[in-house]
C-alpha positions as CSV (number, residue, x, y, z in Angstrom):
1,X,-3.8,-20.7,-21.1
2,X,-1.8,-17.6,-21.5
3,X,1.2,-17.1,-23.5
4,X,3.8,-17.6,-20.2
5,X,7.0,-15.8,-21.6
6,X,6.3,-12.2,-20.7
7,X,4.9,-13.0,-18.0
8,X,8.1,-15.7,-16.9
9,X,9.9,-12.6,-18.0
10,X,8.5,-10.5,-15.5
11,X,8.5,-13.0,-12.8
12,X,12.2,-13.2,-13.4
13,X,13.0,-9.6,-13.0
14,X,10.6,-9.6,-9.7
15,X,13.0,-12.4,-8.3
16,X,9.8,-14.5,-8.2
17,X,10.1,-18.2,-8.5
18,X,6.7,-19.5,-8.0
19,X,3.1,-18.4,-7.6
20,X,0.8,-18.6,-4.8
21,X,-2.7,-21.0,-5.4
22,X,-4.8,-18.0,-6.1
23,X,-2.3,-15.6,-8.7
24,X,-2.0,-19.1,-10.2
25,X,-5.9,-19.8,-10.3
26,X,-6.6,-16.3,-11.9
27,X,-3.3,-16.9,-14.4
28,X,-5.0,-20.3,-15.3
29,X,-9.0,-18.1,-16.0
30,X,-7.2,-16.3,-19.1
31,X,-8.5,-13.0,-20.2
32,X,-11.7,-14.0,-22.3
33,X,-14.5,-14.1,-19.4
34,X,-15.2,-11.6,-16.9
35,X,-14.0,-12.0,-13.1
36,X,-14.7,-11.5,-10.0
37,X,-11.4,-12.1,-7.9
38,X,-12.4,-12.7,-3.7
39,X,-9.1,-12.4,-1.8
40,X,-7.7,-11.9,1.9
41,X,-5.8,-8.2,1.6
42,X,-2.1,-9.0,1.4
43,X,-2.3,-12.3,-0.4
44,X,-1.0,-10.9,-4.2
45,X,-4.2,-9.7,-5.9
46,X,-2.1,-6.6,-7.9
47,X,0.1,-9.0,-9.3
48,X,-2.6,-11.6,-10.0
49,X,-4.5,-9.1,-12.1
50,X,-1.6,-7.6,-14.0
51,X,0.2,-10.6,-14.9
52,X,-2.5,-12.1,-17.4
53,X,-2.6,-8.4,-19.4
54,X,1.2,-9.2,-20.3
55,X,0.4,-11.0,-23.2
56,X,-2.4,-9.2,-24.3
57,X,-1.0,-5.7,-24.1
58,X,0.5,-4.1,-27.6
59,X,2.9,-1.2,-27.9
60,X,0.5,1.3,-29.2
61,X,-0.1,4.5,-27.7
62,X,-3.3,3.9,-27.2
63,X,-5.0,3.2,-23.4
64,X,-6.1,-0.2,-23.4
65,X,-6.1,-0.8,-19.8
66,X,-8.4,1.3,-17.0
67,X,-7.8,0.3,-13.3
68,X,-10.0,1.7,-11.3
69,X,-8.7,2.0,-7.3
70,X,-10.7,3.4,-4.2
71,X,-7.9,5.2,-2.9
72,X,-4.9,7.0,-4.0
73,X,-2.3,5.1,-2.0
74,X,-4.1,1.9,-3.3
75,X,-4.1,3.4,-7.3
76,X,-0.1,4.6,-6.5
77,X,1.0,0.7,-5.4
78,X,-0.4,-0.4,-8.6
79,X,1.4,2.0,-10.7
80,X,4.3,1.0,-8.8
81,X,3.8,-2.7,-8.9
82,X,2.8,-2.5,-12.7
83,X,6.0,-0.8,-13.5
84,X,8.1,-3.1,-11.3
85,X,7.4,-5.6,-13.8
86,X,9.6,-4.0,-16.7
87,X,7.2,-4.5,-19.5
88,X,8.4,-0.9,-21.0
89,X,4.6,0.1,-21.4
90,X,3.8,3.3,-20.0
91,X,1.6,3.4,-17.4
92,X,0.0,6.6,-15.8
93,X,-1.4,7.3,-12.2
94,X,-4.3,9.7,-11.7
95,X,-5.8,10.8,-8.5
96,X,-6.9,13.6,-6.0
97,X,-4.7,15.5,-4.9
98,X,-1.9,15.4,-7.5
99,X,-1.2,18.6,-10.0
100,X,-4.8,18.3,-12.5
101,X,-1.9,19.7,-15.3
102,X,0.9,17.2,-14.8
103,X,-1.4,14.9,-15.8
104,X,-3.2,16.8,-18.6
105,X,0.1,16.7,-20.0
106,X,1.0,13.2,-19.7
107,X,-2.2,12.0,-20.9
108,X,-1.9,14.0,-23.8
109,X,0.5,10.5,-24.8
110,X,-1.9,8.1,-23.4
111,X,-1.1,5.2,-21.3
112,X,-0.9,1.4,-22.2
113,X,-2.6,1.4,-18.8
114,X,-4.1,4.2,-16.7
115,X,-4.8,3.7,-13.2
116,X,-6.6,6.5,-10.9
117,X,-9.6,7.4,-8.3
118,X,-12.8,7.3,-9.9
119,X,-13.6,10.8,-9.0
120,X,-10.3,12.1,-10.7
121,X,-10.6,9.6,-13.8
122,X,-13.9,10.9,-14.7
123,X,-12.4,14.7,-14.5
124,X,-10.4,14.1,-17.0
125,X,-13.2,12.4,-19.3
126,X,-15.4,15.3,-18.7
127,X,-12.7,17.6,-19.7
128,X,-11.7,15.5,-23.2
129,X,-8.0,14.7,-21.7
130,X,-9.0,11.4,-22.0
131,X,-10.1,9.1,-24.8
132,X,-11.1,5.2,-23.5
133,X,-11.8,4.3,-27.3
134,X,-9.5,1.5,-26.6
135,X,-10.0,0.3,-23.8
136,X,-10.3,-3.4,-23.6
137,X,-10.1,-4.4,-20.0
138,X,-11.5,-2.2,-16.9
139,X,-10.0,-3.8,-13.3
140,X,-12.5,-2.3,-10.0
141,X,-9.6,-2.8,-7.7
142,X,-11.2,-3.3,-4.0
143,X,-14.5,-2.9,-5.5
144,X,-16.7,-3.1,-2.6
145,X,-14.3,-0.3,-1.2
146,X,-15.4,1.6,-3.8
147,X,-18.9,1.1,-3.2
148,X,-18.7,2.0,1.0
149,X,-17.1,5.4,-0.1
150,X,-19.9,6.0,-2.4
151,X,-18.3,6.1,-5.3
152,X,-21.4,4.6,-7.2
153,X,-22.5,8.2,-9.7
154,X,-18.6,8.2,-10.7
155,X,-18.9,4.6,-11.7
156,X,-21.7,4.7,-13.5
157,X,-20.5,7.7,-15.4
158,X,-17.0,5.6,-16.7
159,X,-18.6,2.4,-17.0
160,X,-21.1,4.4,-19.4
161,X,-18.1,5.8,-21.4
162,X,-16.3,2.1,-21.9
163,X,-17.9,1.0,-24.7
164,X,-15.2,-1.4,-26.6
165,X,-14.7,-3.1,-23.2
166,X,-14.8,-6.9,-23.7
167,X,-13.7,-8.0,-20.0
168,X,-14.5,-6.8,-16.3
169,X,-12.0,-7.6,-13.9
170,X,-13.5,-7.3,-9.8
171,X,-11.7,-7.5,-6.8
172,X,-12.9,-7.6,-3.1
173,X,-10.9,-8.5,0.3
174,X,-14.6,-9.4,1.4
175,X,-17.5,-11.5,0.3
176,X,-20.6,-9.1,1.5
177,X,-20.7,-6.9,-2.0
178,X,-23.8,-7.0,-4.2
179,X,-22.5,-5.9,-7.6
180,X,-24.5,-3.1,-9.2
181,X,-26.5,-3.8,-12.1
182,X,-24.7,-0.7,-14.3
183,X,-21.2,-3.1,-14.5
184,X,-22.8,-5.4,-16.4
185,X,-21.2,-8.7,-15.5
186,X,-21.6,-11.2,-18.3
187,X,-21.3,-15.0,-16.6
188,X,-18.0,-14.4,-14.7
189,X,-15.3,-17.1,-13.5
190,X,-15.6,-16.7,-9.7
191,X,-12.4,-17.3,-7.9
192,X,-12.6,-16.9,-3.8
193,X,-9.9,-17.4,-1.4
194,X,-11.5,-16.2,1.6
195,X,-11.9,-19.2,3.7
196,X,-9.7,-18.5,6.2
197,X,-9.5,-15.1,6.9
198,X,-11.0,-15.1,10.1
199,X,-8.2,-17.3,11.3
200,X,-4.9,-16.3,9.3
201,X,-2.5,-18.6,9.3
202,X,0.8,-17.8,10.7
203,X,-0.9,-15.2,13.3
204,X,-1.0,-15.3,17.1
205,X,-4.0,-13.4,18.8
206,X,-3.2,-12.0,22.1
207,X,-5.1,-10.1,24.6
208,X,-3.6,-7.4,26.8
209,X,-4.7,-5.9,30.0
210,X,-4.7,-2.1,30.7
211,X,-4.9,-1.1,34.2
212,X,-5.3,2.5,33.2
213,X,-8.8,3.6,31.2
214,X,-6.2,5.8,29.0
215,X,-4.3,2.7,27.3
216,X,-1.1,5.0,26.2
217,X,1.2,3.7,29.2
218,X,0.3,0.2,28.2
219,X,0.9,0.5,24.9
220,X,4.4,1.9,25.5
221,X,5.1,-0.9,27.8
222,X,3.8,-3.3,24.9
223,X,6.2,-1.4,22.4
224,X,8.8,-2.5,24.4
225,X,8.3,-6.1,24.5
226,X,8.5,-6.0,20.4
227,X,12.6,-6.0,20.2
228,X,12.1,-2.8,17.6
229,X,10.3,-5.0,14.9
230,X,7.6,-3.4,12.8
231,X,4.2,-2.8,14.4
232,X,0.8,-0.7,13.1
233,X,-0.7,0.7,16.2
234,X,-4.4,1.5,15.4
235,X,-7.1,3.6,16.1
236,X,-10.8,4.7,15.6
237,X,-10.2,8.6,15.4
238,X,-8.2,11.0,13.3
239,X,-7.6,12.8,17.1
240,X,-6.4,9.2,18.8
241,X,-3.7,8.9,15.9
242,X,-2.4,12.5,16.6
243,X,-2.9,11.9,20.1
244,X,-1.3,8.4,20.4
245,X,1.3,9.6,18.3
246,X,2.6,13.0,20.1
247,X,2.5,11.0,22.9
248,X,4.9,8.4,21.4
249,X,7.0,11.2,19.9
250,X,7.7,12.6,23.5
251,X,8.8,9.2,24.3
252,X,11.2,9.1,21.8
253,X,9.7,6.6,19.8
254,X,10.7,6.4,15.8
255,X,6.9,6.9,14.7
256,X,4.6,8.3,12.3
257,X,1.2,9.0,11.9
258,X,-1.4,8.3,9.2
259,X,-4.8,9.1,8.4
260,X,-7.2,10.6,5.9
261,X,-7.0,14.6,7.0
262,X,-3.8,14.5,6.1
263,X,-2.5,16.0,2.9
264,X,-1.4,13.5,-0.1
265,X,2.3,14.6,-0.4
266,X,2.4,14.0,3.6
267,X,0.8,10.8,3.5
268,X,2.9,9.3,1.1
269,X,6.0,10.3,2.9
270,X,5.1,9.1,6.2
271,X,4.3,6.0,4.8
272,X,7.8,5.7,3.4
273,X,9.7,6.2,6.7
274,X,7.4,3.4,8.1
275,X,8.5,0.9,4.7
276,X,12.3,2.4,5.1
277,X,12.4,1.3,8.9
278,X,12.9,5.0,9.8
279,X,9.9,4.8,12.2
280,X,9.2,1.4,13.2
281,X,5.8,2.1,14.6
282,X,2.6,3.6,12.1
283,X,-0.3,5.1,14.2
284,X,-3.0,5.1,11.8
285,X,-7.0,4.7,11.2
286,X,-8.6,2.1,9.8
287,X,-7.4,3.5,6.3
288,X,-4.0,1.4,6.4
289,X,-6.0,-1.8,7.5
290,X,-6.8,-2.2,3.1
291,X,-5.1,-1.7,0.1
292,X,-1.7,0.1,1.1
293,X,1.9,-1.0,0.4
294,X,3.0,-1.9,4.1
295,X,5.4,-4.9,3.6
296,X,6.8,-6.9,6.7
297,X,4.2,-5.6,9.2
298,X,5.4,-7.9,12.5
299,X,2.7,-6.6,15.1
300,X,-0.8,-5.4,14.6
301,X,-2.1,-3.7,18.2
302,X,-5.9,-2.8,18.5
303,X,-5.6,0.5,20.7
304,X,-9.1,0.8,20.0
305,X,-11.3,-2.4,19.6
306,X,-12.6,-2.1,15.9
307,X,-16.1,-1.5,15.0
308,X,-17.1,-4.7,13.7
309,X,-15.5,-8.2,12.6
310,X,-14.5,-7.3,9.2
311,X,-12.5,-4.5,10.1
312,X,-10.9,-7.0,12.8
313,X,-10.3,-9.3,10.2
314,X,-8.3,-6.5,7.6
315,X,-6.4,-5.0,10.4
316,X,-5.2,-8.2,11.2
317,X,-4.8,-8.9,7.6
318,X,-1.7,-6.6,7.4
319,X,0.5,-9.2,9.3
320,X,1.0,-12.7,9.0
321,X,0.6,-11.8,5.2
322,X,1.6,-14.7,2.4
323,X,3.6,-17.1,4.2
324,X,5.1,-14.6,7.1
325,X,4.1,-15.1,10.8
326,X,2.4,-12.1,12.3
327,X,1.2,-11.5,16.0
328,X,-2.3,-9.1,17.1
329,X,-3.0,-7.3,20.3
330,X,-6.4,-6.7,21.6
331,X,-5.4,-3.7,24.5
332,X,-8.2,-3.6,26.7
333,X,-8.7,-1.4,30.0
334,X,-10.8,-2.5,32.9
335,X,-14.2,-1.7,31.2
336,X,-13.5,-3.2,27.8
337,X,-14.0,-7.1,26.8
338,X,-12.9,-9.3,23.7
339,X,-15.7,-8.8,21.2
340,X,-17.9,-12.2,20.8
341,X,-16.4,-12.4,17.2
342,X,-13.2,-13.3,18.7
343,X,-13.5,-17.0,19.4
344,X,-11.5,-18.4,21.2
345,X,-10.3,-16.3,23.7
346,X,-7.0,-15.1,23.2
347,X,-4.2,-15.9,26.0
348,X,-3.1,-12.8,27.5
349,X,0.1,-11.3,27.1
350,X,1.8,-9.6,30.5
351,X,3.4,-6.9,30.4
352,X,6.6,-6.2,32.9
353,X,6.0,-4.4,35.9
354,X,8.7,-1.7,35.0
355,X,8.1,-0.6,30.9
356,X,11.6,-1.2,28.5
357,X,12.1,1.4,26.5
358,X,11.2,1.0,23.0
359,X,14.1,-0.3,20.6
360,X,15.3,2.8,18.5
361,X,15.5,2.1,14.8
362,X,19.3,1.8,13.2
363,X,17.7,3.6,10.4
364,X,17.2,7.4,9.3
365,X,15.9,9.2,6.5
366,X,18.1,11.6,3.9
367,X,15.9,13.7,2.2
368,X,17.2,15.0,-1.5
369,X,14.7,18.2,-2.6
370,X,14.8,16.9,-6.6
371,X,12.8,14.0,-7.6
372,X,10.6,12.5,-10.2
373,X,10.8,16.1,-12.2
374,X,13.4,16.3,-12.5
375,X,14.0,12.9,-14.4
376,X,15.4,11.3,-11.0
377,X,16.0,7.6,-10.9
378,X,16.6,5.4,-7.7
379,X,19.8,4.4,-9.6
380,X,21.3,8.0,-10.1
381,X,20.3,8.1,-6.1
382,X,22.3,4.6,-5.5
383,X,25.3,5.6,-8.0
384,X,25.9,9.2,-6.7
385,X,25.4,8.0,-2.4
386,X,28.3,5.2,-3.4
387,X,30.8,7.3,-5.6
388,X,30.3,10.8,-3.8
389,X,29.2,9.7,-0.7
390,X,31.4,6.8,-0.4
391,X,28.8,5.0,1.0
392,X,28.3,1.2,1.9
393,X,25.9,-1.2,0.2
394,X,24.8,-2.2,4.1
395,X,24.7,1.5,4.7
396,X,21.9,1.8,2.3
397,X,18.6,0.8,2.3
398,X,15.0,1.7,0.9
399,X,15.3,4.5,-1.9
400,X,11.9,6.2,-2.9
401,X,11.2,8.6,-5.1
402,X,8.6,11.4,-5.4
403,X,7.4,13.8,-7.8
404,X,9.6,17.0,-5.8
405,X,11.8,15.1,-3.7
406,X,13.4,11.8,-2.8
407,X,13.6,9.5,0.7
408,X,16.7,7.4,1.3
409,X,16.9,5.4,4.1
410,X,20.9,5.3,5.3
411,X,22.1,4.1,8.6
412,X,22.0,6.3,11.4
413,X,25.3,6.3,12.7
414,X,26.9,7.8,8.6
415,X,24.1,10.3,7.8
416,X,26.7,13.3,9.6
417,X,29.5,12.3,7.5
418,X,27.7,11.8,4.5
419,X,26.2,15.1,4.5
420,X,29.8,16.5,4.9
421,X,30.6,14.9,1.8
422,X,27.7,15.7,-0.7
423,X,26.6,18.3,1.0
424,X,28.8,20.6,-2.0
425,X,28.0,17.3,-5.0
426,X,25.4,17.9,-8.0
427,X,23.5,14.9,-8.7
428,X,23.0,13.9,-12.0
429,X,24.5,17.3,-13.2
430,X,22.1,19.0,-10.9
431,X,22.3,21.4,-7.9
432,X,20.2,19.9,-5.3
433,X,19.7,20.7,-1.2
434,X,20.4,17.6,1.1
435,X,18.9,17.5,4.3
């Protein structure tokens, strides 16, 4: 068993009281043996494999931690869930997409823990900005993610370059991965909570009937039903998320869309106005059904039946997540039926003869063009919005910051008056445009 008071420590500062079966299952496998972690997406696996380093991490600047994360949303939520934990470690975040030389430069004081894409990790080996001397534990986050993208030359190469490494860490949403022989796996705990993943607990399945081939006025209508609560709307094709979504947008609905042509600054920004209730509908590919920090997702609607049962099975796994209730939509025109996987047949769900308008979201977005760079802190944000901007605490909501810029979520009906009054303000002794 673990030493338990860093990691009681960081509980507390997480406002986290108890543990679910599985983080306390992988808590209880220490950090000797090797692991392969099986777990529904949502249930806690970032925290389950972070927690047990705690005690095993020193304050050396030395990397002694590689994480290892398919995507770059993925690799950014654990960087961002690592350093929610206030361990005072530095921790780094490499991926595609992000400046090659802001990185150089941080590396060039290495990480306690680096986390990154394998593709951008194994740049920076190539080209000596990194040393993994010291590496003790490598974590494949969503592993057999990793593989599907084909990932598998890029892993070889860093597994090849790990040679202190005493313990592998895997971790899969799904049970069909065959674990290459290059990891070398020496007799790993196996710990798998995916028993009831085809039937989450906590969600309602629901089936509704489009009379139209083109499903866009039923899924309006459907919109409508939701009372303005949170709902990912998804889709099979890049061109059915744009789609879908202009045709929301024209309908004045708060939504965004989300899939992988998009650029990475854009990405993480739409997916920030979904989090801050901005836009209370995400349009997206199957690339937000794994992996990405959507918290509080109420309604999951199938605009295009998915391609197989696993990807039914992550979709729905972004409601009804932990111990939260969640509802599903299958939308189906007259020539589609409920795949055989679905068993039993969901009830249908009718929709009013005459569509309700969509609920408009109380929330909108204030943009501040300074960020991470310039050493900006969500509390700077927080202090200067309540002294200068004489702002509420229940005017306020989700503050995120970025590398260039910064996304507050404030209350729609203050955001003119605000911007009267710090419109001329410097934050933090700095000139900065508000928008």
């Amino acid at each position: 068993m673990l030493n338990q008071d860093k990691i009681n420590q960081a509980l507390q500062k997480l406002g986290i009281t108890s543990l679910n079966d599985m983080q306390q299952a992988v808590l209880e496998a220490g950090t000797k043996k090797d692991l392969v972690l099986l777990s529904p997406t949502g249930s806690g696996k970032t925290l389950a494999f972070l927690l047990p380093l705690l005690p095993v991490l020193v304050a050396e600047e030395k990397t002694q931690v590689l994480v290892i994360a398919p995507s770059r949303e993925l690799a950014l939520q654990i960087e961002s869930v690592f350093r929610s934990l206030g361990t005072g470690f530095k921790v780094t975040c490499c991926y595609g997409g992000h400046p090659f030389q802001v990185e150089k430069r941080s590396l060039e004081h290495p990480p306690v823990l680096l986390v990154g894409t394998p593709g951008r990790i194994l740049d920076h080996i190539e080209k000596g900005n990194l040393s993994l001397q010291s590496v003790h534990t490598v974590i494949l986050d969503e592993f057999d993610k990793s593989l599907e993208l084909k990932f598998v030359p890029e892993m070889k190469k860093i597994m090849a370059r790990l040679p202190q490494v005493r313990r592998k860490v895997l971790t899969s949403a799904t049970e069909a991965i065959e674990i290459p022989e290059f990891i070398h796996l020496h007799q790993p705990i196996r710990i798998s909570y995916l028993t009831a993943t085809k039937s989450l607990k906590g969600l309602k399945l629901y089936q509704v009937r489009s009379p139209q081939k083109d499903k866009l006025m039923s899924l309006y209508g459907l919109l409508g039903e939701l009372n303005g609560e949170s709902a990912l709307v998804f889709c099979n094709h890049r061109e059915s998320v744009e789609r879908v979504g202009q045709f929301l947008a024209q309908k004045q609905v708060d939504c965004v869309c989300f899939h992988g042509g998009m650029e990475q600054a854009d990405r993480e920004q739409r997916l920030a106005l979904f989090r801050n209730r901005t836009a209370t509908v995400l349009i997206s590919t199957d690339l937000a059904a794994r992996g990405l920090d959507i918290p509080e997702v109420k309604h999951v609607i199938h605009y295009h039946l998915p391609l197989n049962e696993e990807a039914f099975v992550h979709r729905n796994g972004r409601t009804a997540r932990m111990h939260a209730e969640g509802t599903a939509y299958l939308l189906l025109n007259e020539a589609e039926a409920v795949p055989e996987y679905v068993s039993p047949e969901p009830d249908e769900f009718f929709l009013p003869e005459k569509a309700r308008r969509p609920k408009a979201s109380e929330w909108t977005t204030l943009t501040i063009h300074r960020g991470k760079r310039d050493k900006l802190s969500k509390k700077d944000i927080a202090g200067f919005l309540y002294q200068k901007g004489q702002i509420t605490r229940e005017d306020l909501g989700v503050i995120e910051v970025f590398e260039s810029c910064a996304l507050v979520a404030v209350k729609k009906n203050c955001k003119k008056e605000l911007l009267s009054r710090i419109r001329e303000e410097k934050i933090k002794n700095i000139k900065a445009k508000f928008s």
